[in-house]
N, C-alpha and C positions, 0 to 999 in steps of 0.2 A: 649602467652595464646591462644590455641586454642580453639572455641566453635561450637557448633551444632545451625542452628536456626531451628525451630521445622519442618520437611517436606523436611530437604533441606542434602544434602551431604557436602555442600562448608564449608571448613574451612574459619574461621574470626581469624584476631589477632589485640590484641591491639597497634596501630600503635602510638599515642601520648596521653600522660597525661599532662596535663598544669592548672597550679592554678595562683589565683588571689585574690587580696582584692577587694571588694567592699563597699563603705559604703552609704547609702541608695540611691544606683543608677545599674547604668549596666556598664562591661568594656567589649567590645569584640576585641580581638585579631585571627586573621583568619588568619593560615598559608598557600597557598597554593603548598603543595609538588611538586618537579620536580625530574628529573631526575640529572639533574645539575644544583642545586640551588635551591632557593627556592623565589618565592615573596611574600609580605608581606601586610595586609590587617591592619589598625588600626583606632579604631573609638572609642573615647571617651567622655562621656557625664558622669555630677554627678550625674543630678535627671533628666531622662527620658529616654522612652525605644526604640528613633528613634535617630540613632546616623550618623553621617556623619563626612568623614573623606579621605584622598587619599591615591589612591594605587600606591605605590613607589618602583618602581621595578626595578633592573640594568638589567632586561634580556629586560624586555620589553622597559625601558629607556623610559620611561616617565610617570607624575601622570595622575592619572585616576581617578574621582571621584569614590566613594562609600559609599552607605548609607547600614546599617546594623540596622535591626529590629529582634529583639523578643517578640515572645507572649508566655505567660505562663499561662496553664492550668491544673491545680492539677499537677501530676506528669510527665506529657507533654510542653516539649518546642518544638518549632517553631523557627528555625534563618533562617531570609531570607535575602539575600543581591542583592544589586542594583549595576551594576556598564554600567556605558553610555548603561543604557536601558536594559541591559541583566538582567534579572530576576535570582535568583539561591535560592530555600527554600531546608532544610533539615531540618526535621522531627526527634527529639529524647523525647525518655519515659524513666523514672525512677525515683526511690522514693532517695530522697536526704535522706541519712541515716545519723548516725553519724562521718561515716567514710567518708561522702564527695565524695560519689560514684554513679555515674552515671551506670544505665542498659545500654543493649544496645537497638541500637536505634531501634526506631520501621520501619524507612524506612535507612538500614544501606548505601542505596549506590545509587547515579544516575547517569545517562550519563551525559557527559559534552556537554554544548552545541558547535554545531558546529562552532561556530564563536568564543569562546574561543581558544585564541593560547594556543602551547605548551602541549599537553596533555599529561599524564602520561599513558603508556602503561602497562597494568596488565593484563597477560595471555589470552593475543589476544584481550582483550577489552579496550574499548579506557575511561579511566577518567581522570577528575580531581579532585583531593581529598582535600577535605578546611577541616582542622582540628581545628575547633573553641574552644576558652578558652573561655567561656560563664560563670564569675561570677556577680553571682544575692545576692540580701540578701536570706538568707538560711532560710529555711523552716526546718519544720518535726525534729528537734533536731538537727539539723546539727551545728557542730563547728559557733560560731557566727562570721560574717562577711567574711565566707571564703566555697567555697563548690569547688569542684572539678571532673571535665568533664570527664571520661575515654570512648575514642571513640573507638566504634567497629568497623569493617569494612569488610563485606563480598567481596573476590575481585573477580570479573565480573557476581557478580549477582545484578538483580535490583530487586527491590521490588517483594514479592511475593502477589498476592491476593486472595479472596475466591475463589475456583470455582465455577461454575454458580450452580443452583438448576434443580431442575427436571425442563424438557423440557414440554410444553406445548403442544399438540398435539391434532386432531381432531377426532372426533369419528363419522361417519366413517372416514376413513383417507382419505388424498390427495390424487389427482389421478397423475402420473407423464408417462404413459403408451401410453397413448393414446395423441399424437400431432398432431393437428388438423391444418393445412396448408393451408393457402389461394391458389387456382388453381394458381396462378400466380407466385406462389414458385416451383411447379411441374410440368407445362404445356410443356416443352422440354423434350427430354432424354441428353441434351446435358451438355456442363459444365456451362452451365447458372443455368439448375434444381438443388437443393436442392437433389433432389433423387440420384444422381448420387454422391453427396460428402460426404453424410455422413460416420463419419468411427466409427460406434459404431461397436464394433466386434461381432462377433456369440457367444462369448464364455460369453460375458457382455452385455445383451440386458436391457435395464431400466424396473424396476419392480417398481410396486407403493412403496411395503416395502420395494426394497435395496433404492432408490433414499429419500426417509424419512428416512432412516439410516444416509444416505449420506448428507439428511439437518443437522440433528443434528450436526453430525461430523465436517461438513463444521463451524457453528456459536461456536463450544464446544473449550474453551480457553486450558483446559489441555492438548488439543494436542499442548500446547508449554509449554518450560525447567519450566515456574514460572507462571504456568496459567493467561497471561496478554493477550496473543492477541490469534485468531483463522482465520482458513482462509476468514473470513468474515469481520474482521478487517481491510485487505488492500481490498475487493474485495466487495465495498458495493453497496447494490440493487440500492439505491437510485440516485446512481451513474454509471449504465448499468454495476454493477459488476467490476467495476474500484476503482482509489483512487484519490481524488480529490488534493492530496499533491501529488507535481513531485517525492516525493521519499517514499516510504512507512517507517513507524518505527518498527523496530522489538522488541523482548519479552524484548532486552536490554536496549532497548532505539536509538541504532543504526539504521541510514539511510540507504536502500538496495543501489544498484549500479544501478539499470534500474528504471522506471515507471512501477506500477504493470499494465499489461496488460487487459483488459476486455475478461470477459466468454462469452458475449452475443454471444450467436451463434457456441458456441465452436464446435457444434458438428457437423460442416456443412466443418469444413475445410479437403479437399477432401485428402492432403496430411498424417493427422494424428500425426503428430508431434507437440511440443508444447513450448510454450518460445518464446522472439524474437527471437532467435537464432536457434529454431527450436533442441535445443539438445536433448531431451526426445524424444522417438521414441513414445508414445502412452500419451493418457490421462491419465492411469492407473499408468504409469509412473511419470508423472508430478507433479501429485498430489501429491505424497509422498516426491519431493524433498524440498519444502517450510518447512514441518515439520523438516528434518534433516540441513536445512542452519544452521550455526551460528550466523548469523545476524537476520535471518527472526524471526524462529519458535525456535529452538538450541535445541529439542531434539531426539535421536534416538528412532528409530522403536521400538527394544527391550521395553525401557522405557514406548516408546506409550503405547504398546500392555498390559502391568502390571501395567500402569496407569486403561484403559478403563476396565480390566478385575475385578478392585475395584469397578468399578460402577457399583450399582446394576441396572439401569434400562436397561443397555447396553444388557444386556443376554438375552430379550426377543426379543430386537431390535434386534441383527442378528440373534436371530432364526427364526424369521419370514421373515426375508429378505433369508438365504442361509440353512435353514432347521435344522441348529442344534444351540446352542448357544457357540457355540467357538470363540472364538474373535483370529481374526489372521491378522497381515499385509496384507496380497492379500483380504480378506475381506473387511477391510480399505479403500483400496485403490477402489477398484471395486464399492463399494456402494458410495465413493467419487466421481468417476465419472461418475456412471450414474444420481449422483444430478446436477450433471455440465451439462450433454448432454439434463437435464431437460430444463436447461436456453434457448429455444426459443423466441425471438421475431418475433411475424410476425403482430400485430396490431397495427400498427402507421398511422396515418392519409393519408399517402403514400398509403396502401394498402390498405385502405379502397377507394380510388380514383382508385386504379388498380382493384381492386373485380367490379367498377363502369364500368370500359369502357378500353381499350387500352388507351396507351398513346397519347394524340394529340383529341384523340376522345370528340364530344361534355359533355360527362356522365363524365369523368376523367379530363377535365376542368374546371368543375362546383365545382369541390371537392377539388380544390388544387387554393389560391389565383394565381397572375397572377405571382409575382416574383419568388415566387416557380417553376410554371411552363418553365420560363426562367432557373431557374437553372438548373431545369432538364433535359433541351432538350441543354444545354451545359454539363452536367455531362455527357450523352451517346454519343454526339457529336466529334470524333474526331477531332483534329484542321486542317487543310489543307488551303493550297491556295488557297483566297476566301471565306473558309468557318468556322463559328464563331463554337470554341470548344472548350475543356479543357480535354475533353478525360479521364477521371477518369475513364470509366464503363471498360478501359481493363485493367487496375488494378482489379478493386472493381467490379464485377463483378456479371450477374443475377440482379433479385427484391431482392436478400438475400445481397446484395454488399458485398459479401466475395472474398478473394484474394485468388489466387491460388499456389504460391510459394511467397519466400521471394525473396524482389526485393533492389536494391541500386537504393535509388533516392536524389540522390545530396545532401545529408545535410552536409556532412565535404567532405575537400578537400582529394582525396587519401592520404593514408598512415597517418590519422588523426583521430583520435575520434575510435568509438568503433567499431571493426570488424562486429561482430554480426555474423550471420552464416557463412559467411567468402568474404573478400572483400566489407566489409561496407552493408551488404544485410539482411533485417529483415523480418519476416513475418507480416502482418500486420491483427488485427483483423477488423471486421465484423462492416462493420459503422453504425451497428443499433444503436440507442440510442447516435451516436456520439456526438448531441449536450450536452449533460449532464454531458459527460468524461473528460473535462479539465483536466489539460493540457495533449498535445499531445509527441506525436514522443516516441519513446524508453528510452527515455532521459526527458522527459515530457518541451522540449525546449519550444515549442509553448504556447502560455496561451488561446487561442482565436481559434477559428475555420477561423476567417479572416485572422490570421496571418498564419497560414497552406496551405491555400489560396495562399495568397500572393509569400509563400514559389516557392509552385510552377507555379507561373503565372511569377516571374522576381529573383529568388535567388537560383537555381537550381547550383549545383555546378560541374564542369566537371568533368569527371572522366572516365576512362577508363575501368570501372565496370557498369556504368551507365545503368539504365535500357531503353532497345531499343525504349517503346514508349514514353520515356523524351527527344531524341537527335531531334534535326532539322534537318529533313531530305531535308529541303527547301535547305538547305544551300549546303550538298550534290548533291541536283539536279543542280545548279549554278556553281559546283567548286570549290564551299567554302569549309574550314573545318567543321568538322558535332562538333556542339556543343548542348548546352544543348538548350531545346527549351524556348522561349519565348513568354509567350500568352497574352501578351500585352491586359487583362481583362479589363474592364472600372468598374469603382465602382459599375457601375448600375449591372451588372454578375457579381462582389465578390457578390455582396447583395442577388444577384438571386443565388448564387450556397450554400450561407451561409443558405438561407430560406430554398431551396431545402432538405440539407441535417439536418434542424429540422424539416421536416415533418419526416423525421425515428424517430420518440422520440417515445416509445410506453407506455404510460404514465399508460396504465393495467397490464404491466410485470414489472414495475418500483416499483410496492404496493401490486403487487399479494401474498397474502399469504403463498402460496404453496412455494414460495423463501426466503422467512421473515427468522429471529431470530426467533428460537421456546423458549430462552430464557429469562425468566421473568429476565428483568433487574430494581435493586437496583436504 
């Protein structure tokens, strides 16, 4: 039996029908489909609706407790199950008729959690599928003592849900045009200056109306397959444009393979490429790959574009941003990223201490406590013999701390872990707002900004990709072999480097409304 669910393409088909007596109580039977084989879920009570019982499995070889609850309301059941902590609810609606037939359900399908073994693969999506015999005493005329479950099943869609409503917007509108810089972002012409890195191209300069296009766009959930998530979903303000889960989830319920990356400052990196990996050659580029992933977003361009061209509020929005109102991918994508190159930070307590005085100076002292101050003059400090450093600023470079290529610094042993642009090497963003981004690294390994620290003060990993200012060149100068270096920090400098780099928090572009959800959320 194939079905339509209203909005959607994906065939469903009835995968099991299973009946049962009840006589004034609950019996639930939960099968869990495999591939080879099957394990079996069983929990029985006469009179009540919280049942416990073990799961007895020959794959898994050994019981498992599990407790099995339903809630019923009007024509809506609830089955949620417990097993060693793991949570699992599914959602089903239908009018018990006399034929003992269940609708189909109103949430037909969810990702398995990832700590559930064995999962059943369905056209590149990863479930597992519990087909429950849920007899209740029967309602609405239904045969007495007897009602019958028929489960539908969409396979590798998850839930669909409303789209957002009209966007909220100001009147006059936000200004995104004009970026106002502190002197000590532009005072060199050299690769320290801001001026010199940005790569907004001639052909895509940020306008007030494309970068407001481009908010919308950015928070608007129907740019994915089942309008659940948008790129503001893995990329939130509160968060310096990052994701505060090591892994983002996508429209399926699926976990990506990296850390989503933070925008803060996107548009300063001089190289112009984007991703750890640096694979997208432009921002314009980048933007549009998270919509087509399968994991992330899972829908195509085409879709996009005859999605947004339904919406009616869309049609004034790019004609005011690009002079006519046709809706097009290169539209899309252009108004996407001049909302991204909008994402400046330059007011964090840091700069407000650098607008005061040079560094070291009595004015630029007075503004920044004293551990802070120590972290600083070890963040720009190279290390050397003799003299106390950590050498961060030739990485993280300029008042802007943006990196200039992607670099390998020691976190997996060669020929281990994830390549990244190639030979273990990632780009890394802009540590404004770093302390707010948890967890770190590409991998979102670290949880702590001490342990990143730490990383590279004593757990730097050799390698013969290694980036030149991580190797110990003391050791070279001796006759040693050149290894990774060692900066044998005292807690008193983690503390001073950890304070230093939460003075970058810029807690006015953290809640600035010009970056907000313009969507009135339910």
């Amino acid at each position: 039996m194939n079905e339509q669910h209203p909005g959607t393409r994906t065939p469903r088909r009835t995968v099991g029908r299973f009946q049962g007596h009840a006589v004034g109580g609950l019996e639930i039977d939960v099968h869990r489909l495999r591939r080879h084989g099957h394990g079996q879920h069983e929990a029985n009570e006469s009179d009540a609706e919280n049942c416990t019982g073990f799961h007895d499995s020959s794959l898994v070889r050994r019981q498992r407790p599990v407790t099995a609850k339903i809630h019923r309301r009007g024509d809506n059941a609830m089955l949620s199950t417990t097993q060693q902590g793991l949570s699992r609810t599914v959602h089903y609606s239908g009018a018990y008729n006399s034929e003992a037939t269940a609708r189909q359900p109103r949430d037909w399908s969810a990702p398995v959690l990832p700590t559930v073994p064995r999962h059943t693969e369905l056209r590149g999506y990863s479930f597992a599928l519990y087909i429950p015999r849920v007899t209740t005493p029967c309602h609405r005329g239904a045969v007495a003592g007897m009602c019958v479950l028929a489960v539908t099943i969409a396979l590798g869609q998850a839930p669909r849900r409303e789209p957002p409503s009209q966007p909220l917007l100001p009147d006059p509108p936000y200004g995104y045009e004009d970026t106002s810089l502190p002197s000590h972002f532009t005072a060199t012409d050299g690769p320290d200056s801001v001026g010199t890195t940005d790569n907004t191209p001639v052909s895509n300069p940020t306008t007030n109306a494309g970068a407001t296009l481009g908010r919308i766009l950015f928070y608007d959930t129907r740019l994915s397959a089942n309008d659940t998530v948008s790129c503001g979903s893995c990329h939130l303000q509160q968060h310096g444009f990052s994701d505060p889960r090591r892994f983002s989830v996508g429209f399926d319920g699926r976990s990506t393979q990296r850390h989503a990356m933070s925008l803060t400052n996107a548009r300063y990196y001089a190289r112009g490429r984007f991703f750890w990996d640096e694979r997208s050659t432009s921002l314009e580029a980048q933007v549009l790959e998270p919509i087509q992933d399968p994991i992330e977003m899972g829908l195509s361009l085409d879709v996009m574009r005859e999605k947004l061209a339904r919406v009616p509020f869309y049609r004034p929005l790019f004609e005011r941003a690009f002079g006519t109102s046709e809706i097009t991918v290169d539209r899309v994508s252009r108004a996407l990223a001049q909302f991204v190159r909008a994402l400046v930070s330059a007011g964090a307590p840091y700069d407000r201490a650098r607008a005061a005085g040079r560094p070291g100076s009595t004015a630029f002292n007075a503004r920044l406590p004293a551990p802070a101050r120590l972290g600083h003059q070890l963040f720009v400090t190279a290390p050397n013999p003799g003299i106390r450093g950590a050498g961060c600023s030739r990485c993280h470079v300029g008042d802007a701390q943006i990196s200039l290529s992607p670099r390998n610094i020691g976190l997996d042993p060669d020929g281990t872990g994830d390549a990244g642009a190639n030979d273990g090497r990632f780009k890394a963003p802009s540590l404004r707002n770093v302390a707010v981004r948890a967890p770190y690294m590409h991998d979102g390994r670290f949880g702590s900004l001490r342990e990143v620290i730490e990383h590279y003060d004593r757990s730097v990993e050799p390698s013969q990709f290694l980036d030149m200012t991580l190797l110990d060149r003391r050791l070279a100068v001796t006759g040693g072999p050149i290894q990774p270096v060692r900066l044998k920090l005292t807690d008193r400098e983690i503390d001073g480097l950890v304070a230093f780099l939460r003075t970058l928090t810029d807690d006015g572009f953290l809640s600035d409304p010009r970056f907000s959800d313009p969507f009135p959320r339910r």
